[in-house]
N, C-alpha and C positions, 0 to 999 in steps of 0.2 A: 522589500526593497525600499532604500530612503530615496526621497526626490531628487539627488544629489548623487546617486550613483547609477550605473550601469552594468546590466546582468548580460553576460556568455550567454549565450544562445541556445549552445548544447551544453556547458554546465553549469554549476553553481558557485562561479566566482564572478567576487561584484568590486568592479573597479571605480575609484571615484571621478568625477567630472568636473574638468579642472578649464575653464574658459583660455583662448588661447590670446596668447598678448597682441595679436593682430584684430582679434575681434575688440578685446578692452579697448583698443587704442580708439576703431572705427566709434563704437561708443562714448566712447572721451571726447571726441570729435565735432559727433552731433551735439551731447551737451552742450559743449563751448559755445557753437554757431549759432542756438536758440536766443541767447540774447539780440544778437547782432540780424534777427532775420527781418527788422522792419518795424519792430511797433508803430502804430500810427493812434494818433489820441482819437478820443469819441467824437468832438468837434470837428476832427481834421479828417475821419470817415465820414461820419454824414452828408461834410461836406461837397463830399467826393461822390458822394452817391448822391445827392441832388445835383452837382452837374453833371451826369452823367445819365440823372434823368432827365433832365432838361433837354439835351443833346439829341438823347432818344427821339425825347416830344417833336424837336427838330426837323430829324432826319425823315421821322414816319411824317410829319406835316408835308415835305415835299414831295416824296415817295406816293403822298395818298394824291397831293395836285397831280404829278403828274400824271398818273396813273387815268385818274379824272379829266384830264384835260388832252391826254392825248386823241389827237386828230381834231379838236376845236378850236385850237386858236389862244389865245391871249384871254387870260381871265383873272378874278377878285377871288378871294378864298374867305369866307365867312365863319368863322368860328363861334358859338354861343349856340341861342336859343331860335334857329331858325329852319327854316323846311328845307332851303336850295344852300348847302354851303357853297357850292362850285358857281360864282357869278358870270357869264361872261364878259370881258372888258371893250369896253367902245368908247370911243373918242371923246373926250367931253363928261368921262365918268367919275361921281364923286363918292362922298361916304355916304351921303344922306339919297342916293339912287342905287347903291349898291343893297342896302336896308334894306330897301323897296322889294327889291328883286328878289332880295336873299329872304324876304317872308318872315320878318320878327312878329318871335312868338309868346317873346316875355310878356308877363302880366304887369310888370312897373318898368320905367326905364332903366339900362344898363348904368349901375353907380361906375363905370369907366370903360373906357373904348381906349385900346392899342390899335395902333395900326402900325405892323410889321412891314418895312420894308428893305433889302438888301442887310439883315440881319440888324438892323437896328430901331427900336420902337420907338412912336412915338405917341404921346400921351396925348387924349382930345379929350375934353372935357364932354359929356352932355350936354350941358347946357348952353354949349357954343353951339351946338347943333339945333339945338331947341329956338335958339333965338333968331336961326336964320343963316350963320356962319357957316355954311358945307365948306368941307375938305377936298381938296381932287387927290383922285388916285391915278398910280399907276398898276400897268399890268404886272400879274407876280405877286402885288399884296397882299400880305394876310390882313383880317381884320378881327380883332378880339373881345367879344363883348363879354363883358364880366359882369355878374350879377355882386360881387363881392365888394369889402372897402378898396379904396386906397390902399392901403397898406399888406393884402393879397395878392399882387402886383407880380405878375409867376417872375422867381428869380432865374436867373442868368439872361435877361435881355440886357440888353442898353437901353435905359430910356430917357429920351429930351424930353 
């Protein structure tokens, strides 16, 4: 029997297999639409997938505060190299008392500090810190210490 026909059951006559114009057509169909389903370029993926990992970073950032903070109150959130990320917030609290609290553990100072607030960063230098210029925060803050350049700067913030 060729691949192309079909055999009786009970005898030996073999009829050929002839696709039905409903089915071509369904096929015609699909063809066509493959064009049309969306290409998207490699830049304009990746794209897409770094903000939406960014987003992620986000969402779990708050997800993991609250989680932490439920039933304490008003708090700083420390990201980097440090033992307590969860700070609590008190009156009069700045960047350079949050540190403190939050137990830095780097071995050199942080080449760039974010401090996240109401989804928009902003850039402090170290060395502002260093020479005596503290930051005040408020409650809700993330604060980002990055051992990396300038130019490692996690994308999809705002940053002033």
């Amino acid at each position: 029997m060729s691949p192309g026909n079909i055999q009786h059951p009970t005898c030996n006559i073999q009829r050929p297999v002839t696709a039905k114009p409903a089915a071509i057509g369904c096929w015609m169909l699909l063809l066509l639409a493959i064009p049309f389903a969306g290409c998207v370029s490699k830049s304009k993926a990746q794209a897409q997938q770094r903000a939406a990992y960014i987003r992620g970073q986000q969402e779990t950032m708050i997800r993991m505060q609250q989680m932490q903070t439920q039933g304490q109150g008003p708090c700083v959130t420390v990201n980097g190299e440090v033992s307590n990320h969860v700070v609590p917030w008190t009156e009069g609290m700045t960047l350079a008392r949050a540190l403190v609290a939050a137990d830095y553990l780097g071995a050199a100072d942080p080449a760039q500090i974010i401090i996240l607030r109401n989804g928009v960063g902003k850039r402090v230098e170290p060395r502002q810190l260093l020479s005596g210029e503290d930051i005040p925060l408020q409650p809700g803050d993330v604060v980002h210490l990055l051992q990396q350049s300038p130019a490692a700067t996690p994308q999809g913030l705002p940053i002033r």
